[in-house]
Gaussian input, Z-matrix of N, CA and C with variables (Angstrom, degrees):
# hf/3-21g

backbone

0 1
 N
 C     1     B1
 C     2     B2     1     A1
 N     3     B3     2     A2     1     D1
 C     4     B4     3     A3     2     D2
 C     5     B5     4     A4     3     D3
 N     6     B6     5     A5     4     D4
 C     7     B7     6     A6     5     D5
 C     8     B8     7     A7     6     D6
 N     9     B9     8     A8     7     D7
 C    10    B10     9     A9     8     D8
 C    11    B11    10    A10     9     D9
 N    12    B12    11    A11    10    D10
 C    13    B13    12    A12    11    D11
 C    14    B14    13    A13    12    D12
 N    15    B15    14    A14    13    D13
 C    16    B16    15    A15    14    D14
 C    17    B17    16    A16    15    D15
 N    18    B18    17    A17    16    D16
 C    19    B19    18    A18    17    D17
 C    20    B20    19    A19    18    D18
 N    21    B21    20    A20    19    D19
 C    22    B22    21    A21    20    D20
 C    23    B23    22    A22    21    D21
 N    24    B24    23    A23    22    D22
 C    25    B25    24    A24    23    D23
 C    26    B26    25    A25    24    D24
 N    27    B27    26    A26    25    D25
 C    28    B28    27    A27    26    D26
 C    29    B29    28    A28    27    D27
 N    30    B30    29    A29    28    D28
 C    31    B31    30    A30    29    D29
 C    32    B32    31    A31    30    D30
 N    33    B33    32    A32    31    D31
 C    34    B34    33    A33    32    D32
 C    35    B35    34    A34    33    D33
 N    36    B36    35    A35    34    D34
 C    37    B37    36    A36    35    D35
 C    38    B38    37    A37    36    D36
 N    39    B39    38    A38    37    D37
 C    40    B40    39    A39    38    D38
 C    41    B41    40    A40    39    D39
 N    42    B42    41    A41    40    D40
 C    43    B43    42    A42    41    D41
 C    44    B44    43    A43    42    D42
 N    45    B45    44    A44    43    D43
 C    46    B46    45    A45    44    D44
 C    47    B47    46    A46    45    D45
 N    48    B48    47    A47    46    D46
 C    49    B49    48    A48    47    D47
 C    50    B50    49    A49    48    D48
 N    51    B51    50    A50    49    D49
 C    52    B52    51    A51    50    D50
 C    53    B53    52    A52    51    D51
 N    54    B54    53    A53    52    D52
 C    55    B55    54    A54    53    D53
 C    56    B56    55    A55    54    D54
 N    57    B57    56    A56    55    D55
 C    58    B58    57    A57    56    D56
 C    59    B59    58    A58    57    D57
 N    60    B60    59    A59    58    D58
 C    61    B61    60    A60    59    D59
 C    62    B62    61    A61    60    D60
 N    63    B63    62    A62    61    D61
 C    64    B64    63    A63    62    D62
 C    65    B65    64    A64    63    D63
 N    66    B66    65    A65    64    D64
 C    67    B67    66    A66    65    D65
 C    68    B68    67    A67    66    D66
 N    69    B69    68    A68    67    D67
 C    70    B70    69    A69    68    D68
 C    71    B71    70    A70    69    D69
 N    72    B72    71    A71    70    D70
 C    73    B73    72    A72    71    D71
 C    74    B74    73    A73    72    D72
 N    75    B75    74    A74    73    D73
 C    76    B76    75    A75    74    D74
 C    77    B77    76    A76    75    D75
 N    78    B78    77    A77    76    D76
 C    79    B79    78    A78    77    D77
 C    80    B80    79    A79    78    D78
 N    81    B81    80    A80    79    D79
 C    82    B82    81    A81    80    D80
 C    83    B83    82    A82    81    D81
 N    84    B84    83    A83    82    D82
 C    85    B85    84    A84    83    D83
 C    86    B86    85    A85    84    D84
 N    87    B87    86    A86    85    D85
 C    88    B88    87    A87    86    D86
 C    89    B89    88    A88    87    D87
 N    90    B90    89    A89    88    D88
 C    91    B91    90    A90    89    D89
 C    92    B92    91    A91    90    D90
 N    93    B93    92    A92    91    D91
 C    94    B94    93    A93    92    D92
 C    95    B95    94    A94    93    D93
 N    96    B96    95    A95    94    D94
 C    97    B97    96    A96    95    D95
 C    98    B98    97    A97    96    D96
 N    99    B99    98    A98    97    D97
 C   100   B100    99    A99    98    D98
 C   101   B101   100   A100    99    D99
 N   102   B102   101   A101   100   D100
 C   103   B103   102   A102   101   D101
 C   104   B104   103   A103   102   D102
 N   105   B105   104   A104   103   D103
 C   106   B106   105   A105   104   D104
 C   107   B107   106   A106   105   D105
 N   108   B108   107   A107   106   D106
 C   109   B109   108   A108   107   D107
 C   110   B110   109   A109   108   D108
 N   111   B111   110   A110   109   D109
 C   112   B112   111   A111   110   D110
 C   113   B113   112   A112   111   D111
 N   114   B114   113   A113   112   D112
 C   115   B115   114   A114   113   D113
 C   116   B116   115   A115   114   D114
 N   117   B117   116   A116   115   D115
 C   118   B118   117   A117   116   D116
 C   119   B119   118   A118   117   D117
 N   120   B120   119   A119   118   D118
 C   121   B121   120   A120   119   D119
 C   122   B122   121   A121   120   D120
 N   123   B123   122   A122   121   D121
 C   124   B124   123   A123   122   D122
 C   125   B125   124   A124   123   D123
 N   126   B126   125   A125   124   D124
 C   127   B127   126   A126   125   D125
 C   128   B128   127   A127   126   D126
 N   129   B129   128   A128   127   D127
 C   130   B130   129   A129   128   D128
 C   131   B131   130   A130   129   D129
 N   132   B132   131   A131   130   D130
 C   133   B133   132   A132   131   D131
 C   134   B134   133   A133   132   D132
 N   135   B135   134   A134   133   D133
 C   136   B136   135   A135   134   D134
 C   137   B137   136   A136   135   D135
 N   138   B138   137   A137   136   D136
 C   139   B139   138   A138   137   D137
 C   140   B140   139   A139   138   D138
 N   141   B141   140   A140   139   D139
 C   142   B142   141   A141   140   D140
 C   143   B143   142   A142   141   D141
 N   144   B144   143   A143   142   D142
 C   145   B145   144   A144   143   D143
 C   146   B146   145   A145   144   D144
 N   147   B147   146   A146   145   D145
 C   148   B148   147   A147   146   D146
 C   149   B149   148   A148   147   D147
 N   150   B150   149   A149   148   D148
 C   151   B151   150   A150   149   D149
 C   152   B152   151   A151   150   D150
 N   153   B153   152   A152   151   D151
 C   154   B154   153   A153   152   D152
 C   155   B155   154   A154   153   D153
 N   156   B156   155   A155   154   D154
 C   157   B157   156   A156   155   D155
 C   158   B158   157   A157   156   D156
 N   159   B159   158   A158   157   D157
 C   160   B160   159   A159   158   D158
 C   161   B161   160   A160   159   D159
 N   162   B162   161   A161   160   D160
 C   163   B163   162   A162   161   D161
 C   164   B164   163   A163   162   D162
 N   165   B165   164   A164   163   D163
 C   166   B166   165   A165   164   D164
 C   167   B167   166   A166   165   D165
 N   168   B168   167   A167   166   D166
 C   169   B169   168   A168   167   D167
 C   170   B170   169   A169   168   D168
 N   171   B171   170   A170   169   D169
 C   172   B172   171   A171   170   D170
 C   173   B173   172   A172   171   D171
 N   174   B174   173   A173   172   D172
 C   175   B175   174   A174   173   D173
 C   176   B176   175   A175   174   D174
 N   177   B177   176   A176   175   D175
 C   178   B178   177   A177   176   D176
 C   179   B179   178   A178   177   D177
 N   180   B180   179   A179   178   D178
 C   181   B181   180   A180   179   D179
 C   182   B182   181   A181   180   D180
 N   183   B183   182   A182   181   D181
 C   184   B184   183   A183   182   D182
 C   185   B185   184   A184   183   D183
 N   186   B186   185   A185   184   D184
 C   187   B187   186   A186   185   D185
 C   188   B188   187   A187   186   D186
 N   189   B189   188   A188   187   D187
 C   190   B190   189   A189   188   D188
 C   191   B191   190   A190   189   D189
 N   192   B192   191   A191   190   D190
 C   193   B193   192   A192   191   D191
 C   194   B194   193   A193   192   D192
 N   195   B195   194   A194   193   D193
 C   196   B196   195   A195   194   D194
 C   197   B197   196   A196   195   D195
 N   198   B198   197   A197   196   D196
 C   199   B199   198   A198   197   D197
 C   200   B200   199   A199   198   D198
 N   201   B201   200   A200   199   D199
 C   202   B202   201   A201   200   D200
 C   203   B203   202   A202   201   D201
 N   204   B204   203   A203   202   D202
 C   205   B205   204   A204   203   D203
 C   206   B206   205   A205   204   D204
 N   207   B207   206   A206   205   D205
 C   208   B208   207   A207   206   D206
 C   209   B209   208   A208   207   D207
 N   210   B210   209   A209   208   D208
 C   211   B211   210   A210   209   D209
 C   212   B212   211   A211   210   D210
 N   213   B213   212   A212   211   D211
 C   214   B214   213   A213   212   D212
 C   215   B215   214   A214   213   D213

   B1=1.4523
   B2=1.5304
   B3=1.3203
   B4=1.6284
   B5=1.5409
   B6=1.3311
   B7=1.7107
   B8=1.2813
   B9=1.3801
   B10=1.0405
   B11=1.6996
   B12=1.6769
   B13=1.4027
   B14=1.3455
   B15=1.4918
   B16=1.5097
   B17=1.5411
   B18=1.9483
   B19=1.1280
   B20=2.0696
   B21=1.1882
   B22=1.9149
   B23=1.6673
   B24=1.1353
   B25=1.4199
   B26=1.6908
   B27=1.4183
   B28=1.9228
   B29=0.8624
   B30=1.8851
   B31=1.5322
   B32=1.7891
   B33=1.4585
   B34=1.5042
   B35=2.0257
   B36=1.9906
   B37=1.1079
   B38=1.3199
   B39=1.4298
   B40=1.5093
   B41=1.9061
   B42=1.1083
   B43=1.1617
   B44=1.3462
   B45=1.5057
   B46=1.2484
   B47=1.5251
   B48=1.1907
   B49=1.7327
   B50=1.5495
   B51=1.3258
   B52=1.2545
   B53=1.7170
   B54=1.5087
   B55=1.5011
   B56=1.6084
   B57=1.6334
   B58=1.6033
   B59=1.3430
   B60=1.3023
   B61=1.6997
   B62=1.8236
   B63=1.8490
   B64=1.2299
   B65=1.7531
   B66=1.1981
   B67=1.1682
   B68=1.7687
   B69=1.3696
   B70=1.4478
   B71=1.5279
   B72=2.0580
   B73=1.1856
   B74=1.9232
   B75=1.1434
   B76=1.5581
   B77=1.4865
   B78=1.1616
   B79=1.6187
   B80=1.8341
   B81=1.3441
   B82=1.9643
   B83=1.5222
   B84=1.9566
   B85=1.2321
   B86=2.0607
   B87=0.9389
   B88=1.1966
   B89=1.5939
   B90=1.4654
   B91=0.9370
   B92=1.5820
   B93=1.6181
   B94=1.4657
   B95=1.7720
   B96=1.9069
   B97=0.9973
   B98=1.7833
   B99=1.3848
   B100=1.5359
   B101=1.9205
   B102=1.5636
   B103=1.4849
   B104=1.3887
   B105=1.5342
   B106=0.9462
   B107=1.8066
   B108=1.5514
   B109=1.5367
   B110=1.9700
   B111=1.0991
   B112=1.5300
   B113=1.8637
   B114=1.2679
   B115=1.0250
   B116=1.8627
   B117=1.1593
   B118=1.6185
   B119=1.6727
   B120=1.4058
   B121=1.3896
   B122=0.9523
   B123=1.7517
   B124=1.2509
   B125=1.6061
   B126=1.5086
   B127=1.6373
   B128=1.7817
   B129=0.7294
   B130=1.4116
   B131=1.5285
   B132=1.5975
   B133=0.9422
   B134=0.8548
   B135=1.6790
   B136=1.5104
   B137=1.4942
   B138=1.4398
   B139=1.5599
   B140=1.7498
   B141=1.3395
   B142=1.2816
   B143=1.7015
   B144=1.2306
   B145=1.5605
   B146=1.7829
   B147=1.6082
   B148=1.2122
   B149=1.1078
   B150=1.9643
   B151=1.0735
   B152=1.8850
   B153=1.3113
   B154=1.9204
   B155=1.6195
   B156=1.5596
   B157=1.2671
   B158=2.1290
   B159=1.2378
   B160=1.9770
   B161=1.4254
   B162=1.3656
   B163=1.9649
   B164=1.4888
   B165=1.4658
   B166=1.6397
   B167=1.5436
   B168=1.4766
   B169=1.5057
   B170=1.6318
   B171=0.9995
   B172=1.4214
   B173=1.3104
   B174=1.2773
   B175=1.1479
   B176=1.5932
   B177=1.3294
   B178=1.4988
   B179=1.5462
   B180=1.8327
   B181=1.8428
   B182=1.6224
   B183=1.3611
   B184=1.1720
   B185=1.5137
   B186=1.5261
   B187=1.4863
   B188=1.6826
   B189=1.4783
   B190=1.1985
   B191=1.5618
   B192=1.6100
   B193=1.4700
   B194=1.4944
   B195=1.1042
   B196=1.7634
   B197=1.6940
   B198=1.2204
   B199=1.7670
   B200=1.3989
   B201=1.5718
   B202=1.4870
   B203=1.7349
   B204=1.4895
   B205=1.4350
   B206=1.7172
   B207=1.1742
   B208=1.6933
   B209=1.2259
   B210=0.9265
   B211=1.8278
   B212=0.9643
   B213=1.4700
   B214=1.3973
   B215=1.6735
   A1=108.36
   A2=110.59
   A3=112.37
   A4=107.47
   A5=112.81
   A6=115.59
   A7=107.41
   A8=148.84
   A9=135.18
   A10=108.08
   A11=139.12
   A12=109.86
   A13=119.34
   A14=120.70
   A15=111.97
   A16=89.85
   A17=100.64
   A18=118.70
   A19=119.01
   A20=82.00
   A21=83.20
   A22=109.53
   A23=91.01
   A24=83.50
   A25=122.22
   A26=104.67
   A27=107.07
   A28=141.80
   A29=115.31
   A30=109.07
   A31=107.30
   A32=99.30
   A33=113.05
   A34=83.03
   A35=96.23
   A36=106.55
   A37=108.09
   A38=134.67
   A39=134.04
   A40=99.33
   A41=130.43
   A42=131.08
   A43=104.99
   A44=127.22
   A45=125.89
   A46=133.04
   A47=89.62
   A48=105.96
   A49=96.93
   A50=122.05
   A51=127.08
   A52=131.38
   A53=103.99
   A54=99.64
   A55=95.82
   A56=113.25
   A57=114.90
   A58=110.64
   A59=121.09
   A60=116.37
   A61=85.83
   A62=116.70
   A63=123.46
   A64=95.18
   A65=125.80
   A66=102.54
   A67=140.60
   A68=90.21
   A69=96.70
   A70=138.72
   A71=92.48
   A72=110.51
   A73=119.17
   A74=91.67
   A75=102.32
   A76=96.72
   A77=128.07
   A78=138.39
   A79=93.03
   A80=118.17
   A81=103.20
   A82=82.37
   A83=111.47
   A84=103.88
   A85=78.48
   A86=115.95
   A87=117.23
   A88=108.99
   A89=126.36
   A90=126.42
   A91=132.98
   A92=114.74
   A93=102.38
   A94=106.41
   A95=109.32
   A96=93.10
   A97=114.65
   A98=119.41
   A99=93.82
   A100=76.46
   A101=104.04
   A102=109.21
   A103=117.60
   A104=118.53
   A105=124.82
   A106=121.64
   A107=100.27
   A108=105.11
   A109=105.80
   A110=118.62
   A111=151.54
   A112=92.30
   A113=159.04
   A114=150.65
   A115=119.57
   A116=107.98
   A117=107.41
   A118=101.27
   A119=143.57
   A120=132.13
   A121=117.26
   A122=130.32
   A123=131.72
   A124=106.67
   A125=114.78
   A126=121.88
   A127=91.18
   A128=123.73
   A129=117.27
   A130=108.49
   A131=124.18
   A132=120.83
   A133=111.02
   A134=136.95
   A135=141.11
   A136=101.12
   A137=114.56
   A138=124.90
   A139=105.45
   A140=102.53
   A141=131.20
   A142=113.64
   A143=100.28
   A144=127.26
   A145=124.05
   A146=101.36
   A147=116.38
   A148=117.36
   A149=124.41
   A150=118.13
   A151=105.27
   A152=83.42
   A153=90.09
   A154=138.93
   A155=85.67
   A156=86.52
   A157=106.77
   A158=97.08
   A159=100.12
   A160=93.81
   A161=118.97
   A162=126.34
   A163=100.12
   A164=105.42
   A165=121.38
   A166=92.13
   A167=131.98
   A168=122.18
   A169=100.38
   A170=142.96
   A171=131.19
   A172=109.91
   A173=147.34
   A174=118.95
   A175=128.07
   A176=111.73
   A177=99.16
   A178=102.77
   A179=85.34
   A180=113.99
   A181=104.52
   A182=114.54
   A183=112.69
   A184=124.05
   A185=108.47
   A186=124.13
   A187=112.37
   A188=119.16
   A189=129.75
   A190=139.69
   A191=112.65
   A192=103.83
   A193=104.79
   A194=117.26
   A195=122.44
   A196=85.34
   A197=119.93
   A198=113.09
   A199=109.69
   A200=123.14
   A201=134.96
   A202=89.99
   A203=116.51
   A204=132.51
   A205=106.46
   A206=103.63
   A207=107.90
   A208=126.49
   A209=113.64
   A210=124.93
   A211=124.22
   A212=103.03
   A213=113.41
   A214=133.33
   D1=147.89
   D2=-177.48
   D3=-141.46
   D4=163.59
   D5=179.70
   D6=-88.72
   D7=145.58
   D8=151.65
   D9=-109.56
   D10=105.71
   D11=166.01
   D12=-73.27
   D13=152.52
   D14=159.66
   D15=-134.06
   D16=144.64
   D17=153.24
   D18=-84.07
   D19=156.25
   D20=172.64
   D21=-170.56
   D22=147.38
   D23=-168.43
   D24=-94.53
   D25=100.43
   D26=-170.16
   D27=-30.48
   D28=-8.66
   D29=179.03
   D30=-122.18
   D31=40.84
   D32=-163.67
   D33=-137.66
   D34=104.39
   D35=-168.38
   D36=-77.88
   D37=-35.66
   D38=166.52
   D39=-40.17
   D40=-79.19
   D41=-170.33
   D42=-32.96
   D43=-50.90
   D44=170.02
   D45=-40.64
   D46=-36.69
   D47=-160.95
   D48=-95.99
   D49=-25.78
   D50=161.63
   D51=-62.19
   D52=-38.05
   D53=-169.25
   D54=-98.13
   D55=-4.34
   D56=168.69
   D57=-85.49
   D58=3.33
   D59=-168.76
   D60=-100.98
   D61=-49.00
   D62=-155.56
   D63=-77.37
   D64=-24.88
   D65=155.56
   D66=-104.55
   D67=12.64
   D68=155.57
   D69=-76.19
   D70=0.75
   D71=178.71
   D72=-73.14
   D73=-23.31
   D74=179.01
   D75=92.44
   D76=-33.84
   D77=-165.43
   D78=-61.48
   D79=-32.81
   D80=-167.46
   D81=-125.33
   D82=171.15
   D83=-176.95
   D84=-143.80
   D85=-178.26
   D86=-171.68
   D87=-123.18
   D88=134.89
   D89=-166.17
   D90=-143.70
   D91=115.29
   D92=-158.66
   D93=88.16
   D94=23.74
   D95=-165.55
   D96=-99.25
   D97=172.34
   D98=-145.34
   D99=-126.02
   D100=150.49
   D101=-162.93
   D102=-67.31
   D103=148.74
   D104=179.87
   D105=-54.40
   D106=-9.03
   D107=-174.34
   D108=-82.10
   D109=-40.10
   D110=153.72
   D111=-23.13
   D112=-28.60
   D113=151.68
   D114=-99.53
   D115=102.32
   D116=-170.63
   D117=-97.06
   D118=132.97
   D119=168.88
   D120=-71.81
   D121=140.82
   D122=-179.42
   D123=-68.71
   D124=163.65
   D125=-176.47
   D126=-62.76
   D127=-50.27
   D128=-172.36
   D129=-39.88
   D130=-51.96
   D131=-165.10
   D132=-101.54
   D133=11.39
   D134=150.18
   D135=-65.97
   D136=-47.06
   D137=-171.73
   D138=-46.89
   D139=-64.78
   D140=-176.05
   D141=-44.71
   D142=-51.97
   D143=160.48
   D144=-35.33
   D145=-50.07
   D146=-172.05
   D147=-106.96
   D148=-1.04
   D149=175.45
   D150=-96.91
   D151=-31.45
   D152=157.15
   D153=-48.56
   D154=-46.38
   D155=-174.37
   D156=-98.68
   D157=9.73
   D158=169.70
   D159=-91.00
   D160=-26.99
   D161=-166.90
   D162=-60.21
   D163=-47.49
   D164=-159.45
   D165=-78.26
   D166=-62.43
   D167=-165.72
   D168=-68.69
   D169=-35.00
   D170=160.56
   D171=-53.35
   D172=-74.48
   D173=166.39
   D174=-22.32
   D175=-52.48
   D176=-160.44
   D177=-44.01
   D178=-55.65
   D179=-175.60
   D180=-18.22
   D181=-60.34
   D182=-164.23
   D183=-74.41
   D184=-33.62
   D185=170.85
   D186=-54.32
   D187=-73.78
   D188=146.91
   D189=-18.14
   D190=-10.74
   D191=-161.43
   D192=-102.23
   D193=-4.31
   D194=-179.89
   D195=-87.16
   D196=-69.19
   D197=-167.77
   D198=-39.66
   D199=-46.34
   D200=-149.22
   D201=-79.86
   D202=-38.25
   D203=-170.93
   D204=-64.87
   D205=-36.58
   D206=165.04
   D207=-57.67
   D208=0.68
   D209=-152.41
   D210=-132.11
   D211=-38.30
   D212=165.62
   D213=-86.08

């Protein structure tokens, strides 16, 4: 058995989704690890968060509305 550390930086969601995929492998286990409540996002990046993610459902909205228009 061996240690591996990795740094990453917490408010960088790829990194997230990455070291949750590498330990969804079962292959690493995490250790000394400190709770997910222990990182809170600043308002900025709630802001940032939610103007992103209204960007993305408007898009769909718009991609989607000729198919959805067939249908209805």
């Amino acid at each position: 058995m061996c240690t591996v550390t990795l740094e990453y930086n917490h408010s960088n969601a790829l990194a997230r989704r990455k070291l949750a995929a590498l330990l969804a492998t079962g292959l690493f286990v995490k250790l000394g690890e400190e709770p997910d409540e222990a990182y809170k996002p600043t308002p900025e990046e709630i802001e940032a968060h939610r103007q992103w993610r209204d960007a993305v459902l408007e898009h769909s909205r718009k991609n989607m509305s000729h198919i959805i228009a067939r249908y209805v």
